[in-house]
Backbone as CSV, one residue per row, in Angstrom:
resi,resn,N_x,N_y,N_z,CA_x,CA_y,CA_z,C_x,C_y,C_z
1,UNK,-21.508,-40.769,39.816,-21.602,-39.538,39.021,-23.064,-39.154,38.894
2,UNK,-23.333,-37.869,39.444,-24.791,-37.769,39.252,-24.887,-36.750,37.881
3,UNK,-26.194,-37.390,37.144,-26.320,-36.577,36.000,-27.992,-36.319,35.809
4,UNK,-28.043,-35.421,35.229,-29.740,-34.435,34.981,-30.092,-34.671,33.916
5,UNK,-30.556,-35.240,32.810,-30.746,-35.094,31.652,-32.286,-34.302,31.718
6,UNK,-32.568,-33.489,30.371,-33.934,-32.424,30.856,-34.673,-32.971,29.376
7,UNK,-35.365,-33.162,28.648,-35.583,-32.752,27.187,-37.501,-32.598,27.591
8,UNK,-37.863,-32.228,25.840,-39.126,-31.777,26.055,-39.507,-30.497,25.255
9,UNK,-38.501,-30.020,25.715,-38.706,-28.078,25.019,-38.995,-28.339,23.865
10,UNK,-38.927,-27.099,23.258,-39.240,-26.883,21.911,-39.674,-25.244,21.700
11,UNK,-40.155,-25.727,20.316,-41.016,-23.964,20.183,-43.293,-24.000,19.984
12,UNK,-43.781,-23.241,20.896,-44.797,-23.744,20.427,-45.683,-22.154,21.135
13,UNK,-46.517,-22.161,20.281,-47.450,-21.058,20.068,-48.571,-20.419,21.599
14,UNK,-48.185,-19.145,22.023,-49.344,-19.171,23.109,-50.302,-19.469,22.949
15,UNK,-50.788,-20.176,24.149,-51.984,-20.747,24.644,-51.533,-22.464,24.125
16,UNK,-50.192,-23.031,23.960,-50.198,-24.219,23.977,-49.649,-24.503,25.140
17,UNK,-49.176,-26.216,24.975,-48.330,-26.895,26.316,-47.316,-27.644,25.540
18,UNK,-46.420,-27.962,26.951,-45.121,-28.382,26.743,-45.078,-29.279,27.910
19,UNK,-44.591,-30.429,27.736,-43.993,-31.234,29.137,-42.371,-31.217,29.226
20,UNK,-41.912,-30.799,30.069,-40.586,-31.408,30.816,-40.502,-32.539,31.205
21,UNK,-39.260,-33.098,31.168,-38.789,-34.216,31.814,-36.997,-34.208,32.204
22,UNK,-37.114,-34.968,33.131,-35.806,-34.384,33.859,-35.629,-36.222,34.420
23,UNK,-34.229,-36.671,33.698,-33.590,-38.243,34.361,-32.506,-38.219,35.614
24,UNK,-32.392,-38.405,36.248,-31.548,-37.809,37.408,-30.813,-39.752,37.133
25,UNK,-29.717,-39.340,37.728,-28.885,-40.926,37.941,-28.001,-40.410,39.234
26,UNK,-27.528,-41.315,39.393,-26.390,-40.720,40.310,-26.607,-40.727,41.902
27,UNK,-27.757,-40.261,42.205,-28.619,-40.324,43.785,-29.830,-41.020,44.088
28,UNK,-30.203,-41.195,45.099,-31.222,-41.454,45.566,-32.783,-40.706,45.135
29,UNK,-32.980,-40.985,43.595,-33.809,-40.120,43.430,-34.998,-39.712,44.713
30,UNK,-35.817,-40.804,45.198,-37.012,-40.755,46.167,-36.674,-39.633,46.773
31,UNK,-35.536,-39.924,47.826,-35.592,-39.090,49.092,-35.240,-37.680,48.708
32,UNK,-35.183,-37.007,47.618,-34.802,-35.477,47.236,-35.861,-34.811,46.884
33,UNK,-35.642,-33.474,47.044,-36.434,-32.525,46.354,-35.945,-32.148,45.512
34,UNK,-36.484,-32.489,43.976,-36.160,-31.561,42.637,-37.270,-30.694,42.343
35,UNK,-35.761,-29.582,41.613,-36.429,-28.244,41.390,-36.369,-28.205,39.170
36,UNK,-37.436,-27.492,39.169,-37.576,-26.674,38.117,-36.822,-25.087,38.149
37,UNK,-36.015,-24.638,37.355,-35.476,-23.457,37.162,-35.969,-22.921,35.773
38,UNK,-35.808,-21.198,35.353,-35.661,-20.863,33.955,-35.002,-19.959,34.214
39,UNK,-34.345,-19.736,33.031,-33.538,-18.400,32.817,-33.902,-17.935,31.661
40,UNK,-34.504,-16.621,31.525,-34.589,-15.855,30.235,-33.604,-14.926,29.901
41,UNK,-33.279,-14.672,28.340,-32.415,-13.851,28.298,-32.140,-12.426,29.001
42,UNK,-30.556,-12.371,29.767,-30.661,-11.227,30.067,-30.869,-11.272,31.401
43,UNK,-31.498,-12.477,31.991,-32.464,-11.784,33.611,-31.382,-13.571,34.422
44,UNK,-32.095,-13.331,35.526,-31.794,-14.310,36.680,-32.378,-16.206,36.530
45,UNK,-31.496,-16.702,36.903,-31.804,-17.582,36.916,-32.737,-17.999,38.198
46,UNK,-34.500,-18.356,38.024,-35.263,-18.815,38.913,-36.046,-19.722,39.470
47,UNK,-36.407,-20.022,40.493,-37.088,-21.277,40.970,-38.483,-21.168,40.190
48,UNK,-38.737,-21.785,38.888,-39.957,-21.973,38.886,-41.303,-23.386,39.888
49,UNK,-40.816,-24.369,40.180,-41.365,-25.025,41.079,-40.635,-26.304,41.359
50,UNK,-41.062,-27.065,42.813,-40.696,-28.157,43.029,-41.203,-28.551,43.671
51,UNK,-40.857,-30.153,43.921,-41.231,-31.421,44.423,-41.000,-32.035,45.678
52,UNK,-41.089,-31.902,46.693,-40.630,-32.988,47.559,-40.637,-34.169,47.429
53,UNK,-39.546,-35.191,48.692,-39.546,-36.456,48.321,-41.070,-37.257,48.602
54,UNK,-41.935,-36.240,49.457,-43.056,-36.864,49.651,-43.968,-36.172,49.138
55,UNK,-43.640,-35.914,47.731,-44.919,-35.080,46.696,-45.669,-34.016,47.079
56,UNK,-44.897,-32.962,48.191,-45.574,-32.210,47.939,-44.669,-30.896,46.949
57,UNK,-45.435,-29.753,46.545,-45.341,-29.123,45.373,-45.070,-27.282,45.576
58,UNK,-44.165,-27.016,45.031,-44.258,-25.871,45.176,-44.057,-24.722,43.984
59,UNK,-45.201,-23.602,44.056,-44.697,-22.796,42.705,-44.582,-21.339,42.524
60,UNK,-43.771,-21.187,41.732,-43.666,-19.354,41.489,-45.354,-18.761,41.121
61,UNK,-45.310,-17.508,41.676,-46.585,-17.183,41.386,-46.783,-16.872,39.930
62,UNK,-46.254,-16.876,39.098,-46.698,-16.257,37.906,-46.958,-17.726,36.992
63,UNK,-46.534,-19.229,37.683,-47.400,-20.417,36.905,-47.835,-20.899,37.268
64,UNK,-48.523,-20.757,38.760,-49.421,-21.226,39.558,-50.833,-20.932,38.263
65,UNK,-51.612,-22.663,38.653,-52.923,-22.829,37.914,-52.196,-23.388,36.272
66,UNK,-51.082,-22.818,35.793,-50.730,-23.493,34.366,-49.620,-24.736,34.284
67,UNK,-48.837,-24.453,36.098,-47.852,-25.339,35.321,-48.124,-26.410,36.784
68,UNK,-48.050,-28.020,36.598,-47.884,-28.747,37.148,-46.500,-29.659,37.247
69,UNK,-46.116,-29.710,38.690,-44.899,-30.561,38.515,-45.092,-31.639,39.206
70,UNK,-44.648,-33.296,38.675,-44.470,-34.074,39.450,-43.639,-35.025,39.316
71,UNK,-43.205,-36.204,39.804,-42.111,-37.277,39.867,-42.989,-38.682,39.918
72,UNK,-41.914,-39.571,39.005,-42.003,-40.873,39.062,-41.251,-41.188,39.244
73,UNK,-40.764,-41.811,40.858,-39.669,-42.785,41.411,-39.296,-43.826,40.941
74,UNK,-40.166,-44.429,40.186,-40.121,-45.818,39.674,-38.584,-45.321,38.228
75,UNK,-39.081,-44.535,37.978,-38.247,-43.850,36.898,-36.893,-42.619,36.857
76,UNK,-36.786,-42.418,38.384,-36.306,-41.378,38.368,-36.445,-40.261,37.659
77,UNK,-37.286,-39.872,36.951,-38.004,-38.265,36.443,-38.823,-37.780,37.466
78,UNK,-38.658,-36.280,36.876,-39.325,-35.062,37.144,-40.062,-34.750,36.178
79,UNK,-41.265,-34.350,36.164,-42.020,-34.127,34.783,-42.243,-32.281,35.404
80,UNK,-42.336,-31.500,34.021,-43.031,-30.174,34.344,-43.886,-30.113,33.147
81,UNK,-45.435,-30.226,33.945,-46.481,-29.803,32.558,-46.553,-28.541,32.319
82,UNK,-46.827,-27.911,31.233,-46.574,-26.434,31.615,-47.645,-26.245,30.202
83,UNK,-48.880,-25.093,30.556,-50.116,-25.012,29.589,-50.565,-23.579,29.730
84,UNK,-51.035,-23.236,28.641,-51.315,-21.708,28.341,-49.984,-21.198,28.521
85,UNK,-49.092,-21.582,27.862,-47.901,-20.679,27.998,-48.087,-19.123,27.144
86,UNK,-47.194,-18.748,27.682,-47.263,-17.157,27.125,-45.695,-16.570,26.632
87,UNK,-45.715,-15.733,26.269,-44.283,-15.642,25.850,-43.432,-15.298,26.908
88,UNK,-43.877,-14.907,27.807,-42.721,-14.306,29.242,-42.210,-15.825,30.065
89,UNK,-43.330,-16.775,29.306,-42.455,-18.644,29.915,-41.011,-18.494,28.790
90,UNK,-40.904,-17.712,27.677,-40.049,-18.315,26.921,-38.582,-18.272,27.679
91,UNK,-38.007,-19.481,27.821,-36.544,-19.249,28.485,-35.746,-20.587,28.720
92,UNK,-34.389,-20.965,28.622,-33.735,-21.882,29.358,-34.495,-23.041,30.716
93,UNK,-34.691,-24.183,30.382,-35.619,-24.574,31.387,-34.320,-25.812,32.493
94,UNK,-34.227,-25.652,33.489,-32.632,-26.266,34.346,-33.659,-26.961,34.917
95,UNK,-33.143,-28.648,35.417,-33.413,-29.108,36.147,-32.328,-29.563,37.293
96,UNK,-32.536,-29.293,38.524,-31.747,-29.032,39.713,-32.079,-30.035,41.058
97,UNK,-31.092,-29.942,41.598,-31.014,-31.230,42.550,-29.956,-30.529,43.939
98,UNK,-30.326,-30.339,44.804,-29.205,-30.412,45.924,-29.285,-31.670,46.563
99,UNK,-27.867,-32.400,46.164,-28.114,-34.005,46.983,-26.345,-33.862,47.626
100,UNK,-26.602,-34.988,48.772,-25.337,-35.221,49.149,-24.916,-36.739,48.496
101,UNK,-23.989,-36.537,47.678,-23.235,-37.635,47.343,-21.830,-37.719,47.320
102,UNK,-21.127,-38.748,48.071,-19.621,-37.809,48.934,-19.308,-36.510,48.931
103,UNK,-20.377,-36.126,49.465,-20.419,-34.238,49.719,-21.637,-33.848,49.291
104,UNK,-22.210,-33.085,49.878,-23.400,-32.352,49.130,-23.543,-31.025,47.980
105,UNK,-23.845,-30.658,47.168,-23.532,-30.227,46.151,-24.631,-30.038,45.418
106,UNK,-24.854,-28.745,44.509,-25.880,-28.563,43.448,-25.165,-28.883,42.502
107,UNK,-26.636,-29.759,41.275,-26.448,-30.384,40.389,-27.523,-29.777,39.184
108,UNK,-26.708,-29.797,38.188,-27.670,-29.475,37.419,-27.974,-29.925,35.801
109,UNK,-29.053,-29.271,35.265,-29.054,-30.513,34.067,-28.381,-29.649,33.145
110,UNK,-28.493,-29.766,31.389,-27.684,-29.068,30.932,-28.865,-27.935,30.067
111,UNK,-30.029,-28.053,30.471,-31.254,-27.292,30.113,-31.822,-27.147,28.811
112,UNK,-32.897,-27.105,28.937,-33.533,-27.048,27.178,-34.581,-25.885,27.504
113,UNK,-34.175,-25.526,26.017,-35.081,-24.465,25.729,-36.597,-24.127,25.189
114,UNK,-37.343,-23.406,25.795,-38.545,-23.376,25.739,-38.789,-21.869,25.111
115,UNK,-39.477,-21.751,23.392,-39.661,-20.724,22.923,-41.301,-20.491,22.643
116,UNK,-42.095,-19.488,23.401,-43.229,-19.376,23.186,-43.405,-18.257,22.151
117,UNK,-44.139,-18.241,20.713,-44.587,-17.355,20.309,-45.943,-16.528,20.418
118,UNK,-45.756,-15.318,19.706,-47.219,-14.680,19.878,-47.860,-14.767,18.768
């Protein structure tokens, strides 16, 4: 059974930070690429950044320079640092997985929320 657990969020004031964390069970954490998602009210659910299994990194342009993502195998997490937030970060934060485990399949966590004020 693969499962996502995400926590971290909260509510916290622009120009602070927040870390993500994301527990994956279920797969082979190493060999995957996990993703960061958000959804704000109202709009699409999107790739904010991810990881390959061999660390490299990828990000939406609008948190490129604030938000860093990375993984500890030893632990199976995903961490998302995320700094100078602004209120347009405020949103649903998903952590996501396409793995094959008797079948391949998207997985996802059950998301926490991230509220930035002004």
């Amino acid at each position: 059974q693969v499962q996502l657990v995400e926590s971290g969020g909260g509510s916290v004031q622009a120009g602070g930070s927040l870390r993500l964390s994301c527990v994956a069970s279920g797969i082979t954490f190493s060999g995957n690429t996990m993703n960061w998602y958000r959804q704000a009210p109202g709009k699409q659910r999107l790739l904010v950044a991810n990881i390959g299994s061999g660390g490299s990194t990828n990000y939406v342009n609008s948190v490129k320079g604030r938000f860093t993502i990375s993984r500890d195998n030893t632990k199976n997490t995903v961490y998302l640092q995320m700094n100078s937030l602004n209120d347009e970060d405020t949103a649903v934060y998903y952590c996501h997985v396409f793995a094959c485990v008797l079948g391949c399949n998207d997985y996802w966590g059950q998301g926490t929320q991230v509220t930035v004020s002004s």
